[in-house]
PDB file of N, CA, C and O in Angstrom, chain B, residues numbered from 101:
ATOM      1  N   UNK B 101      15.477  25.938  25.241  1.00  0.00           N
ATOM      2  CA  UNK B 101      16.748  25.409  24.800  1.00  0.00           C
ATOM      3  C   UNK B 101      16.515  24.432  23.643  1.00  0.00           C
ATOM      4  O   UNK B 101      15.596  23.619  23.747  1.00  0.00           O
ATOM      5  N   UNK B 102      17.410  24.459  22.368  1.00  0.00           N
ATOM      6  CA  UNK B 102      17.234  23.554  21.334  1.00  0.00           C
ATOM      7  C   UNK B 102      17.999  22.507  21.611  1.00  0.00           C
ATOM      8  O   UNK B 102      18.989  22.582  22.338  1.00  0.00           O
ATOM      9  N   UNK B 103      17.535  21.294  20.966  1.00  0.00           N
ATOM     10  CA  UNK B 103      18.705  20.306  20.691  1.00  0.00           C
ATOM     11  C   UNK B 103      19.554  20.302  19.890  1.00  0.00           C
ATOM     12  O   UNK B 103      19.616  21.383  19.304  1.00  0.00           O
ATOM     13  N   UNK B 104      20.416  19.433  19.498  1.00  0.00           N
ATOM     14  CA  UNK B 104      21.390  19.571  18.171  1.00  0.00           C
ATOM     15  C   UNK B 104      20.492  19.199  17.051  1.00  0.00           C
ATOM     16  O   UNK B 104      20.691  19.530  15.882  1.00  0.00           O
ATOM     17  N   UNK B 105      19.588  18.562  17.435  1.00  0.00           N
ATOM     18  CA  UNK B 105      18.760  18.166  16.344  1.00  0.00           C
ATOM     19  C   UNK B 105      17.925  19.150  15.368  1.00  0.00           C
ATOM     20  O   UNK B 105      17.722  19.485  14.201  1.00  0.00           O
ATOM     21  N   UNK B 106      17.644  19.328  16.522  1.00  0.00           N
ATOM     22  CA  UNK B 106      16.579  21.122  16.079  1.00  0.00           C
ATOM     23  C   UNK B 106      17.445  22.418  15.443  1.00  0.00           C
ATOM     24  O   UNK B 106      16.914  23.371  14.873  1.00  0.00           O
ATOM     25  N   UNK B 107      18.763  22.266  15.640  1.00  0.00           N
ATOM     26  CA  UNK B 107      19.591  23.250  15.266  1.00  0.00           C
ATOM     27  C   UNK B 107      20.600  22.839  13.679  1.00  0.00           C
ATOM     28  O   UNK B 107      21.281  23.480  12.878  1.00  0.00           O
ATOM     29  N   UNK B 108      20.158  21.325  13.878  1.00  0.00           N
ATOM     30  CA  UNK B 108      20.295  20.625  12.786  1.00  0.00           C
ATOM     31  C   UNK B 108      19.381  21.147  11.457  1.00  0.00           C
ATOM     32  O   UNK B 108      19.869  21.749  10.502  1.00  0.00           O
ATOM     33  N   UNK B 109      18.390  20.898  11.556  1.00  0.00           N
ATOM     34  CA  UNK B 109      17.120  21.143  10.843  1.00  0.00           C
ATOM     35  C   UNK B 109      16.267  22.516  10.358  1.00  0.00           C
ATOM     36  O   UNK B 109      15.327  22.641   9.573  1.00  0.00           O
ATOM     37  N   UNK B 110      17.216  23.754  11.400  1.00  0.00           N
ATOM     38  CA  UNK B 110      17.383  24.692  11.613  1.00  0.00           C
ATOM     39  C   UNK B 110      17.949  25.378  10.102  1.00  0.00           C
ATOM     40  O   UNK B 110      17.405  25.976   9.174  1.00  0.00           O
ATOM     41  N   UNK B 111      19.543  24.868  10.464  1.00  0.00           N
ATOM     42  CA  UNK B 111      20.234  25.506   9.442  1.00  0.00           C
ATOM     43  C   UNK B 111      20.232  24.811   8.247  1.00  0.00           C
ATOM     44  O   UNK B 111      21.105  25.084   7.424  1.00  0.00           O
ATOM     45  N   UNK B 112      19.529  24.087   8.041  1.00  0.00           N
ATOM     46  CA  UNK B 112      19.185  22.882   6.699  1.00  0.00           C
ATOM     47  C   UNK B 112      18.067  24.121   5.854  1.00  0.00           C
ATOM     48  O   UNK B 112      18.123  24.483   4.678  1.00  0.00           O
ATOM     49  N   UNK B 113      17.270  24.486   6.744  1.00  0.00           N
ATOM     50  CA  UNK B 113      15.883  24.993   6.110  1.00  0.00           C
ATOM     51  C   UNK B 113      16.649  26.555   5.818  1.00  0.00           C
ATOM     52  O   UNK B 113      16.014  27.234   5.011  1.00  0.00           O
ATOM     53  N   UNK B 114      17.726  27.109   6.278  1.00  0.00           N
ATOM     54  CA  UNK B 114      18.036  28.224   6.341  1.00  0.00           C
ATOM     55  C   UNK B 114      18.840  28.162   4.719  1.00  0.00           C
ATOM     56  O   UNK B 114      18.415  28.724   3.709  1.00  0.00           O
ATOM     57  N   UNK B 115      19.935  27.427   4.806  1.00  0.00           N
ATOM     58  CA  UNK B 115      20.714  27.046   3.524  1.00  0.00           C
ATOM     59  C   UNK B 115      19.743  27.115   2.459  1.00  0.00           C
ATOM     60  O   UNK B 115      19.490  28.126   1.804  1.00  0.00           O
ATOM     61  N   UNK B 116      19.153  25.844   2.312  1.00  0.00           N
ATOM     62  CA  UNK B 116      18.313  26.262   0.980  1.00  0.00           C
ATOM     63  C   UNK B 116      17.175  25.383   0.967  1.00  0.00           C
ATOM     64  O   UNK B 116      17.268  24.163   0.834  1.00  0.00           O
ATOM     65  N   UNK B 117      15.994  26.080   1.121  1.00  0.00           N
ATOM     66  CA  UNK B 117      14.498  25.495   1.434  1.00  0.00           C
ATOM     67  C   UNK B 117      13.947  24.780   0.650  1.00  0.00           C
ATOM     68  O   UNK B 117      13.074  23.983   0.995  1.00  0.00           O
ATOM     69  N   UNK B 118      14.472  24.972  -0.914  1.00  0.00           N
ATOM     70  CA  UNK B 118      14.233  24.328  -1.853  1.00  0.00           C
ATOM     71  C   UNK B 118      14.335  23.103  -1.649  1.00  0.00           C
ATOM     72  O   UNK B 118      13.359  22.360  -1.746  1.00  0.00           O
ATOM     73  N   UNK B 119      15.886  22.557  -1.240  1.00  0.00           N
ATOM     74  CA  UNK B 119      16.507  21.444  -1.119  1.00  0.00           C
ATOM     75  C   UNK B 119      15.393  20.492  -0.459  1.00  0.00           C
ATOM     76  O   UNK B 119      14.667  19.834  -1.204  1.00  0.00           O
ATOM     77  N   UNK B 120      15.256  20.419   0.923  1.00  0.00           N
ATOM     78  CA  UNK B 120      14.167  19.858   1.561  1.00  0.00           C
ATOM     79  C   UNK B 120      13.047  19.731   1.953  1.00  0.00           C
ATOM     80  O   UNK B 120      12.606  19.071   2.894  1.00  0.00           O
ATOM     81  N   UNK B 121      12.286  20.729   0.826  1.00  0.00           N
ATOM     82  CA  UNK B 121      11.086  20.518   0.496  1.00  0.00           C
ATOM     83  C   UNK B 121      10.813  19.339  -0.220  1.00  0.00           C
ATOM     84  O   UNK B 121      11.390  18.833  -1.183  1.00  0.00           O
ATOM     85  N   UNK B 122       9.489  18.878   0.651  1.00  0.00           N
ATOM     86  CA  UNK B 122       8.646  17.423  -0.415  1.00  0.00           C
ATOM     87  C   UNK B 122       7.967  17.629  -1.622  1.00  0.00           C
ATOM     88  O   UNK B 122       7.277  18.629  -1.825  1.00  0.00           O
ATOM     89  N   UNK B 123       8.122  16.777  -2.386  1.00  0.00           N
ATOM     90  CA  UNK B 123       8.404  16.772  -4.082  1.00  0.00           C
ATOM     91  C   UNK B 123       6.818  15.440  -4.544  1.00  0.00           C
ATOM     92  O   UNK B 123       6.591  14.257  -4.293  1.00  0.00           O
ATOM     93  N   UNK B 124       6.120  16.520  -5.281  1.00  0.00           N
ATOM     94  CA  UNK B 124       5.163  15.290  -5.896  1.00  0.00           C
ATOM     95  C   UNK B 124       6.094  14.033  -6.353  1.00  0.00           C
ATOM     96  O   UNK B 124       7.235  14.239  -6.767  1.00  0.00           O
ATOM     97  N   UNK B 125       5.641  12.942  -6.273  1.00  0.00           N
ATOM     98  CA  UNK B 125       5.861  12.016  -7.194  1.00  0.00           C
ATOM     99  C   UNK B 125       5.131  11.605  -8.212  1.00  0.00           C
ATOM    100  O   UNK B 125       3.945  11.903  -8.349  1.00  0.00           O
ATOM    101  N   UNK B 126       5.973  10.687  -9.222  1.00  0.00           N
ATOM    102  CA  UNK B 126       5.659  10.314 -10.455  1.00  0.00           C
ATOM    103  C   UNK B 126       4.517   9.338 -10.400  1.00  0.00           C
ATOM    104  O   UNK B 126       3.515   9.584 -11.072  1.00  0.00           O
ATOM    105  N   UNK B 127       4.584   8.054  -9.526  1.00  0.00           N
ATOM    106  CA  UNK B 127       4.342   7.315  -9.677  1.00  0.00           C
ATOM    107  C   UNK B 127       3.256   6.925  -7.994  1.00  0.00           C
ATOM    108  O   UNK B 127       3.337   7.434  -6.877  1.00  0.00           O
ATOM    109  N   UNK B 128       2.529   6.063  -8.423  1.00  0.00           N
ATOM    110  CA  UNK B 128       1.454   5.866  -6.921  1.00  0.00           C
ATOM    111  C   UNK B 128       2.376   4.880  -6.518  1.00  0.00           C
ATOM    112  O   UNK B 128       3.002   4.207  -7.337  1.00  0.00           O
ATOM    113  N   UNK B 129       2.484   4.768  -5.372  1.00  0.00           N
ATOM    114  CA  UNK B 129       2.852   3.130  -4.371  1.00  0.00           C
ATOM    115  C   UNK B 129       1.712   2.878  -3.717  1.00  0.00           C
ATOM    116  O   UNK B 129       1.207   3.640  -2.892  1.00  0.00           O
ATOM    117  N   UNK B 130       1.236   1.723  -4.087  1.00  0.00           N
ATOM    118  CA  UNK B 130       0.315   1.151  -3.413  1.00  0.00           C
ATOM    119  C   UNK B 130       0.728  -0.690  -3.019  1.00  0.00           C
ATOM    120  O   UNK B 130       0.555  -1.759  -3.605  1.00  0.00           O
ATOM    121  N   UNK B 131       1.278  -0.300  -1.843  1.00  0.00           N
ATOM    122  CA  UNK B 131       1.752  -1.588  -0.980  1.00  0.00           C
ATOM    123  C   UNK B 131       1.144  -2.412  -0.303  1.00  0.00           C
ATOM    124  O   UNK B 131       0.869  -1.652   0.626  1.00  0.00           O
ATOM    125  N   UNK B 132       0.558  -3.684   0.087  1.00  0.00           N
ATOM    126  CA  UNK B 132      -0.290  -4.072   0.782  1.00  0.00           C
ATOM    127  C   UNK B 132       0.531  -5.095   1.866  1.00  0.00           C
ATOM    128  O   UNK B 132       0.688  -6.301   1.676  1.00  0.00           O
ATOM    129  N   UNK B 133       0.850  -4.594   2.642  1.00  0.00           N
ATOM    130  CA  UNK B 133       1.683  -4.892   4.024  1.00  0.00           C
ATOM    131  C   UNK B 133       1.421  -6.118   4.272  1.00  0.00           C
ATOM    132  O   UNK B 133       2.387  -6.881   4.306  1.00  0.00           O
ATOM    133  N   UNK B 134       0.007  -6.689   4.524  1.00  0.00           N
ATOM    134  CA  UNK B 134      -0.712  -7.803   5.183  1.00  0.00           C
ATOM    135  C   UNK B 134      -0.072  -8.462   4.227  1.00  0.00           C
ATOM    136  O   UNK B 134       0.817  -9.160   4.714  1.00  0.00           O
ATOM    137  N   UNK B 135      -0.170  -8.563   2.670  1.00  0.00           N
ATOM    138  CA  UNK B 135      -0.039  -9.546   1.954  1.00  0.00           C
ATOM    139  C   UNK B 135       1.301 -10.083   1.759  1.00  0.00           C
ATOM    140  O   UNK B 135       1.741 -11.232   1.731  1.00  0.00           O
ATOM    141  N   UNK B 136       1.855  -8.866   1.625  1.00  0.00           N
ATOM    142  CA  UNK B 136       3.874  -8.450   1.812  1.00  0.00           C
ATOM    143  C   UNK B 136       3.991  -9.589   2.710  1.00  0.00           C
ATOM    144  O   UNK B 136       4.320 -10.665   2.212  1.00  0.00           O
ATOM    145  N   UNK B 137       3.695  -9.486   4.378  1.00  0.00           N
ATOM    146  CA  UNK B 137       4.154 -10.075   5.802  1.00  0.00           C
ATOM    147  C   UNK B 137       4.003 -11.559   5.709  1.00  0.00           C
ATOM    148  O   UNK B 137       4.673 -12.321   6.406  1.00  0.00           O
ATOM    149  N   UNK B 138       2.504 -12.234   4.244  1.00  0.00           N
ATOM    150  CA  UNK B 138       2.433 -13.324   5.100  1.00  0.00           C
ATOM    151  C   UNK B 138       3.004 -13.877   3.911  1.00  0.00           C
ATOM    152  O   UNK B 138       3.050 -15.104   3.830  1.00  0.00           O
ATOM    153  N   UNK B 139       3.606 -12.924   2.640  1.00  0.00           N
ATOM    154  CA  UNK B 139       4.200 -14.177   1.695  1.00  0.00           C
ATOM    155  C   UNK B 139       5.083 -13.796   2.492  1.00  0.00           C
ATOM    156  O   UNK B 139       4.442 -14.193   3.466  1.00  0.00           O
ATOM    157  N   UNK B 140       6.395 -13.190   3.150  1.00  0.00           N
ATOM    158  CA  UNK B 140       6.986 -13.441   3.662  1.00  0.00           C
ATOM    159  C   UNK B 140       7.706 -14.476   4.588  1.00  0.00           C
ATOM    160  O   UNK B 140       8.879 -14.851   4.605  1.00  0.00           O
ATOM    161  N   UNK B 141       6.364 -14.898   5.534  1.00  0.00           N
ATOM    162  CA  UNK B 141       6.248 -15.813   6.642  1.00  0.00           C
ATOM    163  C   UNK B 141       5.652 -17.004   6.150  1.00  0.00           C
ATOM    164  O   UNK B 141       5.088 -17.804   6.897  1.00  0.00           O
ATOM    165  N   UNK B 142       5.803 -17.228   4.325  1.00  0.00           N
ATOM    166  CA  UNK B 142       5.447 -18.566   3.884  1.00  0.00           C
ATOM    167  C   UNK B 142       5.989 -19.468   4.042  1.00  0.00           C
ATOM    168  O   UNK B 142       5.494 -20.573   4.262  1.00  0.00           O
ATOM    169  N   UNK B 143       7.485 -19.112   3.943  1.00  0.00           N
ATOM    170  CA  UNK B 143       8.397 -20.288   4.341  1.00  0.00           C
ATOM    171  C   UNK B 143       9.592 -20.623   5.471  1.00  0.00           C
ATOM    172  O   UNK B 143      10.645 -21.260   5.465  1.00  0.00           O
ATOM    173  N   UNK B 144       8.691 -19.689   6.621  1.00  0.00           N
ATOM    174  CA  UNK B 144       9.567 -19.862   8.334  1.00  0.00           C
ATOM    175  C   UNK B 144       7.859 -20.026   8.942  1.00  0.00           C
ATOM    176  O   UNK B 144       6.689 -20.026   8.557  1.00  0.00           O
ATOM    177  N   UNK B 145       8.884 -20.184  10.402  1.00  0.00           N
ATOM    178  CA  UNK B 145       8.072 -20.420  11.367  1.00  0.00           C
ATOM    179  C   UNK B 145       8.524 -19.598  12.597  1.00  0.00           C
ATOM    180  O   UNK B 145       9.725 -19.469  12.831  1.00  0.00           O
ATOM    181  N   UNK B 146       7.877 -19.216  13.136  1.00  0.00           N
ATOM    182  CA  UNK B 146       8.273 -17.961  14.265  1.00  0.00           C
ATOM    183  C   UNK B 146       8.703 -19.126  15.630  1.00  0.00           C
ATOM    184  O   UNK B 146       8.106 -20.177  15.862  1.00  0.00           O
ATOM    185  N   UNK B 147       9.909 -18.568  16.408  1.00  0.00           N
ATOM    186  CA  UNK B 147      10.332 -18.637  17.174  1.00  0.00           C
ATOM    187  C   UNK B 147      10.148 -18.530  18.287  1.00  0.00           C
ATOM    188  O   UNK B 147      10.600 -19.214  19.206  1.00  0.00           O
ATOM    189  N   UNK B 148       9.147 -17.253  18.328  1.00  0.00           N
ATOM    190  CA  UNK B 148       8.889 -16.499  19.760  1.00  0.00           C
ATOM    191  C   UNK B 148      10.033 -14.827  19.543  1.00  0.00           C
ATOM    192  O   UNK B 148      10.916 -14.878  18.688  1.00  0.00           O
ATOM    193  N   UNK B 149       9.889 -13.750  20.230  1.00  0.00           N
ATOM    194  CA  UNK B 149      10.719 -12.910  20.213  1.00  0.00           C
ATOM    195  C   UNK B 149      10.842 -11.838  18.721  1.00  0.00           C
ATOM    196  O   UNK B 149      11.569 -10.854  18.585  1.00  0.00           O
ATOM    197  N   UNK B 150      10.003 -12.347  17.868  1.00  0.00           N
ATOM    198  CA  UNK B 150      10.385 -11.293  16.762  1.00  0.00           C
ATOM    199  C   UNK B 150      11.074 -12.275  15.736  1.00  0.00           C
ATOM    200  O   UNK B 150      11.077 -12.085  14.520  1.00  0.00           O
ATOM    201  N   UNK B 151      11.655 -13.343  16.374  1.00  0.00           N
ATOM    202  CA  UNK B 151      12.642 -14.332  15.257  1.00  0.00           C
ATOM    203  C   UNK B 151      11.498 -15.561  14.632  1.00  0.00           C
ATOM    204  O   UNK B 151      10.409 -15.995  15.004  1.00  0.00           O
ATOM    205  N   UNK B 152      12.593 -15.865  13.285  1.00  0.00           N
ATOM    206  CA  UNK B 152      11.898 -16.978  12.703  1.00  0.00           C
ATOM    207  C   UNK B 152      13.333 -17.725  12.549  1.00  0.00           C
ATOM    208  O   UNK B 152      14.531 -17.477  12.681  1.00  0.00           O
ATOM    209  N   UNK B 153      12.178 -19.159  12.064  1.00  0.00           N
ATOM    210  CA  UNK B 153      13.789 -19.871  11.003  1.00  0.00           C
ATOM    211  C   UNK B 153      12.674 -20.779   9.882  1.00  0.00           C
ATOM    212  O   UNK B 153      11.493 -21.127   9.861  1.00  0.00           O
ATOM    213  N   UNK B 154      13.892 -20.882   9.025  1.00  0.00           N
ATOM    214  CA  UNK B 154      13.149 -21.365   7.788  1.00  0.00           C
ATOM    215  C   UNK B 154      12.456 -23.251   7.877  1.00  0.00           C
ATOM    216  O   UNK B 154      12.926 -24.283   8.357  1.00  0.00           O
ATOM    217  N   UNK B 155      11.290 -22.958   7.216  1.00  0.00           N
ATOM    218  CA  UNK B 155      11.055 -24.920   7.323  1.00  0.00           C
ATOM    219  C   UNK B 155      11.319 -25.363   6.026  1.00  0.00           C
ATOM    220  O   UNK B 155      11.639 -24.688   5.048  1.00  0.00           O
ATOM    221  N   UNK B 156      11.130 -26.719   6.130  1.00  0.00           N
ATOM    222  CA  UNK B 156      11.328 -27.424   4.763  1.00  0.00           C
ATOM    223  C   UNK B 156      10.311 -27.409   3.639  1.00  0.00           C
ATOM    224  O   UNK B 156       9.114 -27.565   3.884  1.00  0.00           O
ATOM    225  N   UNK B 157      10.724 -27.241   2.534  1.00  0.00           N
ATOM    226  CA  UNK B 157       9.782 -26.310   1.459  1.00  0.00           C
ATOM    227  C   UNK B 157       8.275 -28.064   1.202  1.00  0.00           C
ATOM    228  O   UNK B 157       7.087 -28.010   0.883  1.00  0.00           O
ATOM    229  N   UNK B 158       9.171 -29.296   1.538  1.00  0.00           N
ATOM    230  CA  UNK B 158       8.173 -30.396   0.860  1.00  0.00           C
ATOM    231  C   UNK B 158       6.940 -30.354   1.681  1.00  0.00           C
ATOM    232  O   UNK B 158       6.739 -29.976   2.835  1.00  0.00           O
ATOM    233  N   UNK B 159       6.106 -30.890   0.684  1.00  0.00           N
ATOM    234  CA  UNK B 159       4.807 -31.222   0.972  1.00  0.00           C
ATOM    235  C   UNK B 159       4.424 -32.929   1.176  1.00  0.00           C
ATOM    236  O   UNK B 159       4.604 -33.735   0.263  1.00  0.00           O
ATOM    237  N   UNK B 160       3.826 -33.344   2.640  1.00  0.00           N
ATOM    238  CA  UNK B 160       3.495 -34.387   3.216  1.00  0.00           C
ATOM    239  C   UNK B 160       2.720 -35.713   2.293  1.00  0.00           C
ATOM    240  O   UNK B 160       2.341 -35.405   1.163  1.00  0.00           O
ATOM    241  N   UNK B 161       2.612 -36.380   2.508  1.00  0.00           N
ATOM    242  CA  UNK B 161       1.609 -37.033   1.866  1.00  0.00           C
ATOM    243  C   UNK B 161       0.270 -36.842   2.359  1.00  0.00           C
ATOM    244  O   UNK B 161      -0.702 -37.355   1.804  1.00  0.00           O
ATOM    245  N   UNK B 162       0.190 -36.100   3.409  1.00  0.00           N
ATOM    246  CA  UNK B 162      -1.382 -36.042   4.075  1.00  0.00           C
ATOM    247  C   UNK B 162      -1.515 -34.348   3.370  1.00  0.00           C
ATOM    248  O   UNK B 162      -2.437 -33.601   3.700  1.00  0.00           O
ATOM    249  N   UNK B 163      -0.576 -33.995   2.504  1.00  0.00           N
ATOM    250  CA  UNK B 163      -0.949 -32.490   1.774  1.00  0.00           C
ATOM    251  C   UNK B 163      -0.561 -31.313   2.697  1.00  0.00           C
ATOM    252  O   UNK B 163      -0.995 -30.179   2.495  1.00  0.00           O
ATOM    253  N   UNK B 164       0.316 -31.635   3.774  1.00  0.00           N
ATOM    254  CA  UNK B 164       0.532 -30.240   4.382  1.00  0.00           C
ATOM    255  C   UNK B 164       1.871 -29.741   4.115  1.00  0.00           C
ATOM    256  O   UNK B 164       2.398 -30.124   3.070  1.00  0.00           O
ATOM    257  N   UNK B 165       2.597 -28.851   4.978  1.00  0.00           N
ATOM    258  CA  UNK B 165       3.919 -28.276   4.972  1.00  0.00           C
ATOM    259  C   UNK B 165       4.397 -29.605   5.752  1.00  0.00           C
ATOM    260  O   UNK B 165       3.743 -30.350   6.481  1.00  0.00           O
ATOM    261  N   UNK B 166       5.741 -29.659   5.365  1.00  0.00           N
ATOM    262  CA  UNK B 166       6.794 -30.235   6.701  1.00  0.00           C
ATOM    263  C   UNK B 166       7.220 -28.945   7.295  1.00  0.00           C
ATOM    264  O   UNK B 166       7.520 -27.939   6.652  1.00  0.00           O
ATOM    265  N   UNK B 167       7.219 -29.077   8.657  1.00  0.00           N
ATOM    266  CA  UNK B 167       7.818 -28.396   9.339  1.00  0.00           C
ATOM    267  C   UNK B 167       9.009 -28.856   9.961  1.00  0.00           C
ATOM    268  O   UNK B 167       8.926 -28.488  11.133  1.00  0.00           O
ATOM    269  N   UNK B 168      10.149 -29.512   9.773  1.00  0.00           N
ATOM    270  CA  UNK B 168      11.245 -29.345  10.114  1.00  0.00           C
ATOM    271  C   UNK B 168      12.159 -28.806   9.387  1.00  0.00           C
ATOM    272  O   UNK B 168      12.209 -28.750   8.158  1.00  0.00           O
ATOM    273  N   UNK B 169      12.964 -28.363  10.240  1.00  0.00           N
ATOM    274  CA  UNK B 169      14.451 -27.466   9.848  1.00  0.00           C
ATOM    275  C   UNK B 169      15.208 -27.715   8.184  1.00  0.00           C
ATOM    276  O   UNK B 169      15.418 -28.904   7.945  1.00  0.00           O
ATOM    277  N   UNK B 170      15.433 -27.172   7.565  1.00  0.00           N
ATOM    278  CA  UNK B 170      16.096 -27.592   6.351  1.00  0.00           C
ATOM    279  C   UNK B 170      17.512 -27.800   6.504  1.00  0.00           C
ATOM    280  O   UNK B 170      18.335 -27.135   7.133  1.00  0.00           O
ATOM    281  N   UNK B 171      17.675 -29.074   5.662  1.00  0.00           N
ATOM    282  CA  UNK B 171      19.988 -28.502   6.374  1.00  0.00           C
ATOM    283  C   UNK B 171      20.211 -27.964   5.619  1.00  0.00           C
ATOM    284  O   UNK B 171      19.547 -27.782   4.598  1.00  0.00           O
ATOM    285  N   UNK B 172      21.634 -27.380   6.022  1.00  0.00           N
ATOM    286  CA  UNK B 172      22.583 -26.339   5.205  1.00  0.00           C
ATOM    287  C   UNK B 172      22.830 -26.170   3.350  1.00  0.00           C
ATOM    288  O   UNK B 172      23.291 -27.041   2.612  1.00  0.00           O
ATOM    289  N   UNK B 173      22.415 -24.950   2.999  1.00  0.00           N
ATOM    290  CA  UNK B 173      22.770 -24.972   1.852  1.00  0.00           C
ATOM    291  C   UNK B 173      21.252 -25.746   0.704  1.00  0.00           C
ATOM    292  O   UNK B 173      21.286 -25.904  -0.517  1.00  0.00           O
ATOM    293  N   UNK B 174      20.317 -26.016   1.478  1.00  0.00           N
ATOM    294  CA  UNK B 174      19.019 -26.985   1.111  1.00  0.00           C
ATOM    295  C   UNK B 174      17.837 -26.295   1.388  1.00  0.00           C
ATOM    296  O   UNK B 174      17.942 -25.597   2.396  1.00  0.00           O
ATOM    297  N   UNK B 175      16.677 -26.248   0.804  1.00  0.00           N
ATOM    298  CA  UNK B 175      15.206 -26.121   0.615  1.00  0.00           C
ATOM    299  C   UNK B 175      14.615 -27.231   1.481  1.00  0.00           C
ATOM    300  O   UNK B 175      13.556 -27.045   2.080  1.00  0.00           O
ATOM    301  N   UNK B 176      15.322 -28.445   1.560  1.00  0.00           N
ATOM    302  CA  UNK B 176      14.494 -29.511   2.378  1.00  0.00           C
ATOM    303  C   UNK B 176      15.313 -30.091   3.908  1.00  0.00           C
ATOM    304  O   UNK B 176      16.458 -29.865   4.301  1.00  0.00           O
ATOM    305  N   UNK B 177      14.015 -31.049   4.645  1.00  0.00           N
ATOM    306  CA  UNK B 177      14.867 -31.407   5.720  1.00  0.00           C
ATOM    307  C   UNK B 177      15.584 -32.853   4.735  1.00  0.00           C
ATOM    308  O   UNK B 177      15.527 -33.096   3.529  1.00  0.00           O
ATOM    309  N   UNK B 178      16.246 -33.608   5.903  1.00  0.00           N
ATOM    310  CA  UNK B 178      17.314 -34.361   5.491  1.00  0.00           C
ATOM    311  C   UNK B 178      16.583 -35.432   5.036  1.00  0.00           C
ATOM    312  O   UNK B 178      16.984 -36.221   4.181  1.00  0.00           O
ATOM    313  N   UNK B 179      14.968 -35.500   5.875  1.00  0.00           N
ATOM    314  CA  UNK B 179      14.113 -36.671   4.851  1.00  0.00           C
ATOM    315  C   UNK B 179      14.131 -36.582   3.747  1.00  0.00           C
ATOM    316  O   UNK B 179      14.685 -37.257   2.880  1.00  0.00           O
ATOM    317  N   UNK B 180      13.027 -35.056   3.689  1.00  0.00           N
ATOM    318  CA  UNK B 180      12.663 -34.848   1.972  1.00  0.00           C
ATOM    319  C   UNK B 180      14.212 -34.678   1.423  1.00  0.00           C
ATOM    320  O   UNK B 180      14.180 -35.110   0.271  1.00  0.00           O
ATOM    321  N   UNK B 181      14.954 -34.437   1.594  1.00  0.00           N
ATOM    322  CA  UNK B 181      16.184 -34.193   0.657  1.00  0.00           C
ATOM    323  C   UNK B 181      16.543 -35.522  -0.132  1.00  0.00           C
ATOM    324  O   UNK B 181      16.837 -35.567  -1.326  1.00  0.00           O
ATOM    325  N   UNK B 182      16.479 -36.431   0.608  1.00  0.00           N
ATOM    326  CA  UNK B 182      17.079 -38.175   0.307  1.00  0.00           C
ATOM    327  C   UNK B 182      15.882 -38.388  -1.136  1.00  0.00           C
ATOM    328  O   UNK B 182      16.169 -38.785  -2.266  1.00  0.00           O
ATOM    329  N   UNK B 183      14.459 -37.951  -0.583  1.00  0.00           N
ATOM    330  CA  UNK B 183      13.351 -38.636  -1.766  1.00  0.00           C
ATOM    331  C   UNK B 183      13.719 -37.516  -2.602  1.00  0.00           C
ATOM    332  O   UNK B 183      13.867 -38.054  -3.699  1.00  0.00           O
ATOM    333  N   UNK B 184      14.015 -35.975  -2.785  1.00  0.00           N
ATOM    334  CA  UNK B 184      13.953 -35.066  -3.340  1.00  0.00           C
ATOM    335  C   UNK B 184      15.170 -35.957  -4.632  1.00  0.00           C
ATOM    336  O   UNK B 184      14.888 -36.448  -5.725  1.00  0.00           O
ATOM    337  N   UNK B 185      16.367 -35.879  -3.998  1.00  0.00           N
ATOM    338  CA  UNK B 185      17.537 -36.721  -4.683  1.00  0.00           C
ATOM    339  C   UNK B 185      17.345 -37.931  -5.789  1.00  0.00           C
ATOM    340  O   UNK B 185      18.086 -38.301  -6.700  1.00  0.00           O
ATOM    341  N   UNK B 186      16.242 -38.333  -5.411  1.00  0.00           N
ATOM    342  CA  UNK B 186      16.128 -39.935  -5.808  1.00  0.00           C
ATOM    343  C   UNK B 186      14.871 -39.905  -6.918  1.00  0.00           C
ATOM    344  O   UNK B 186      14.827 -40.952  -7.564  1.00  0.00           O
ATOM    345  N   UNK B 187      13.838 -38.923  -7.276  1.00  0.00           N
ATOM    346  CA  UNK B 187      13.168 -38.853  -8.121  1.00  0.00           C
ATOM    347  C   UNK B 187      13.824 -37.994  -9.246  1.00  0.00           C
ATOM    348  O   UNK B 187      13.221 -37.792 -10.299  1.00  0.00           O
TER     349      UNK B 187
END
């Protein structure tokens, strides 16, 4: 017995084979995932569950990230925002 799926894919290849046949491409993709994921995860912090949320973009005087929450509409928390403002 087929599924709808299979009967899907069926009459796709029957219509015209041309159509959904795979096609050289022009051009190489060469993606590097690892590097993709961790600029990604440059500026959150994971949650637990698959989730993140974003931290505050300033840098400490001891040279690290801040890690608290940024407020609304802002790159920084409500500390760095006040010194961000004022220089």
């Amino acid at each position: 017995m087929q599924t709808r799926s299979q009967l899907k894919n069926n009459y796709k290849q029957q219509d015209n084979p041309e159509k959904y046949s795979f096609k050289e491409y022009k051009y190489d993709v060469n993606i590097d995932f690892d590097d993709a994921s961790a600029a990604w995860k440059a500026n959150k912090k994971s949650k637990g569950n698959g989730t993140y949320r974003y931290i505050c973009q300033a840098i400490t005087k001891l040279g690290k990230k801040c890690l608290r929450e940024p407020i609304n509409c802002s790159d920084y928390c409500k500390i760095h925002n006040k010194t961000i403002s004022l220089t």
